[in-house]
C-alpha positions as CSV (number, residue, x, y, z in Angstrom):
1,X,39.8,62.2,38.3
2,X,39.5,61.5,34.8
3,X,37.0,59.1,34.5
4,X,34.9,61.4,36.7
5,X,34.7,63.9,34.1
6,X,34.9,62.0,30.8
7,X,30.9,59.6,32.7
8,X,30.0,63.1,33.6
9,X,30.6,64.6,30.0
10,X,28.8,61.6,28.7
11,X,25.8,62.2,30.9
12,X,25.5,65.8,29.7
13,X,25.6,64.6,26.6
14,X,23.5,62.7,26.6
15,X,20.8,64.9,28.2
16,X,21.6,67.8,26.3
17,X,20.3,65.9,23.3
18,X,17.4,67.2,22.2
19,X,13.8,65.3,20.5
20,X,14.9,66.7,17.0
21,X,18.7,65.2,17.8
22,X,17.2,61.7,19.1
23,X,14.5,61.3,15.8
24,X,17.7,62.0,13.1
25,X,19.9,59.4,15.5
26,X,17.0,57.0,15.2
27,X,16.3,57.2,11.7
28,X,20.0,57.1,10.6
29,X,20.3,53.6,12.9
30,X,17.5,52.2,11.2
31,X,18.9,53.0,7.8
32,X,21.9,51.6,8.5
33,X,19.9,48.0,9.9
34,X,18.0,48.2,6.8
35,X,21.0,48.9,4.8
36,X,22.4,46.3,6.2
37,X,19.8,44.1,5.4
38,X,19.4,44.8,1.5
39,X,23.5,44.1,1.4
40,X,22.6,40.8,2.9
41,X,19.7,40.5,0.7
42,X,21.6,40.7,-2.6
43,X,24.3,38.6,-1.2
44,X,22.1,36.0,-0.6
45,X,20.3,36.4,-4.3
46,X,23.7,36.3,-6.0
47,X,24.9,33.1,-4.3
48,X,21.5,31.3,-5.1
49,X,21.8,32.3,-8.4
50,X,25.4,31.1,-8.7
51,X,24.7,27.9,-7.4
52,X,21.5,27.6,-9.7
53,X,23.7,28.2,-12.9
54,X,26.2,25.7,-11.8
55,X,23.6,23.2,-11.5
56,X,22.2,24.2,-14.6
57,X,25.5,23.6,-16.3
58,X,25.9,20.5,-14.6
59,X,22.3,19.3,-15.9
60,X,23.2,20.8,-19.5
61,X,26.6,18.7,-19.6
62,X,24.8,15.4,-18.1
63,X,22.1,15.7,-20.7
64,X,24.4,16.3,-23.6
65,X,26.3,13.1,-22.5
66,X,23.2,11.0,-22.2
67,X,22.3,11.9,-25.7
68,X,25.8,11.4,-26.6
69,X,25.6,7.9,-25.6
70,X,21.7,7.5,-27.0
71,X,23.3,8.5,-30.5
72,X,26.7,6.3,-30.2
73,X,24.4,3.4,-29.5
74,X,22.1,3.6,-32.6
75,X,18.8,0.7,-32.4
76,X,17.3,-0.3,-35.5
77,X,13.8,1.1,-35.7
78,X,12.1,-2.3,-36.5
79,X,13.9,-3.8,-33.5
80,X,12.1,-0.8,-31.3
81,X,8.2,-0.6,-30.6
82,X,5.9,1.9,-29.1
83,X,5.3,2.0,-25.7
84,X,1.8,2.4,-24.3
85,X,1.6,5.0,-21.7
86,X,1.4,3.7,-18.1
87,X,-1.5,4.7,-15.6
88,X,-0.7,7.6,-13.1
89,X,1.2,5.7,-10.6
90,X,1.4,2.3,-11.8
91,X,5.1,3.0,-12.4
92,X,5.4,2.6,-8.2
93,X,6.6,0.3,-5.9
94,X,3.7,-2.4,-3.9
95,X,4.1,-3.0,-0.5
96,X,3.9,-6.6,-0.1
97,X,3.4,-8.2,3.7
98,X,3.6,-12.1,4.4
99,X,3.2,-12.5,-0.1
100,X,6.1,-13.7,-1.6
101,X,6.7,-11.7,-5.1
102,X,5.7,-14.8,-7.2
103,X,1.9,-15.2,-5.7
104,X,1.8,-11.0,-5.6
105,X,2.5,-11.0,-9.1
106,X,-0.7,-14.0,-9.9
107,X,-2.9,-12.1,-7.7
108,X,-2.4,-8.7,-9.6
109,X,-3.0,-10.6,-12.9
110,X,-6.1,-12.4,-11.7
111,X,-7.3,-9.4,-10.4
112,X,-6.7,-7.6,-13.9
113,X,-8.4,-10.7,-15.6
114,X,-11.2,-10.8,-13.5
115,X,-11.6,-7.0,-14.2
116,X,-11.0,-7.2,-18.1
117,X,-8.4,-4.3,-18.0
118,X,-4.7,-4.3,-18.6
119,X,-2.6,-4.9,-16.0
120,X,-0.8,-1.4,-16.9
121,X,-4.2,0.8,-16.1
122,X,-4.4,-0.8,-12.4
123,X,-2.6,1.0,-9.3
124,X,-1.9,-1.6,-6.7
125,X,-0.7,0.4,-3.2
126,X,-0.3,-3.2,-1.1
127,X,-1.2,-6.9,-1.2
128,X,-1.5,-8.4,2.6
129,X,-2.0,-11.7,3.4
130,X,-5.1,-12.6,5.4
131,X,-4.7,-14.9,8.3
């Protein structure tokens, strides 16, 4: 007996709500999503950050241990000489198929020989055997 009239008071309810009644329902539901939404917004900003600043200070420390180490291992300047700057990806790895390492390594320096230009300024991608 009830149940009968709590559904019955909810469908009267319900249809006694008027246009006005439904818009301010609406637009306080979707504040609430988009409230909802900013919270996780700045949640989300905040951890980023957090974990960026931890992996700052993790850089920072590594860093000021590396240069710890560069300063407690002094070289004599004389011993040390400057370094010519290599090509733009020279510094990479060849991919060598059926060519030992030994031959790969003559063919690149005939190849810079033949070309008159230092073996650092040439890019080699792959060397491949032809059968």
């Amino acid at each position: 007996m009830f149940d009968n009239i709590l559904v019955s008071a909810a469908v009267e309810k319900s249809e006694d709500m008027s246009i006005g009644d439904a818009a301010v329902t609406a637009v306080f539901g979707y504040m609430v999503v988009f409230a909802g939404l900013v919270i996780l917004m700045i949640v989300l900003y905040c951890t980023g950050a957090y974990f960026k600043s931890k992996d700052a200070k993790a850089k920072a420390a590594a860093d000021a241990e590396a240069a710890k180490k560069k300063a407690a291992a002094p070289v004599a300047a004389a011993e040390t000489k400057p370094e010519l700057p290599l090509a733009p990806g020279s510094a990479g790895h060849v991919k060598l198929f059926d060519v030992p390492d030994k031959e790969a390594a003559l063919i690149m320096a005939i190849v810079a020989d033949k070309m008159q230009k230092p073996l650092n300024e040439l890019h080699f991608i792959s060397i491949k055997e032809v059968k």
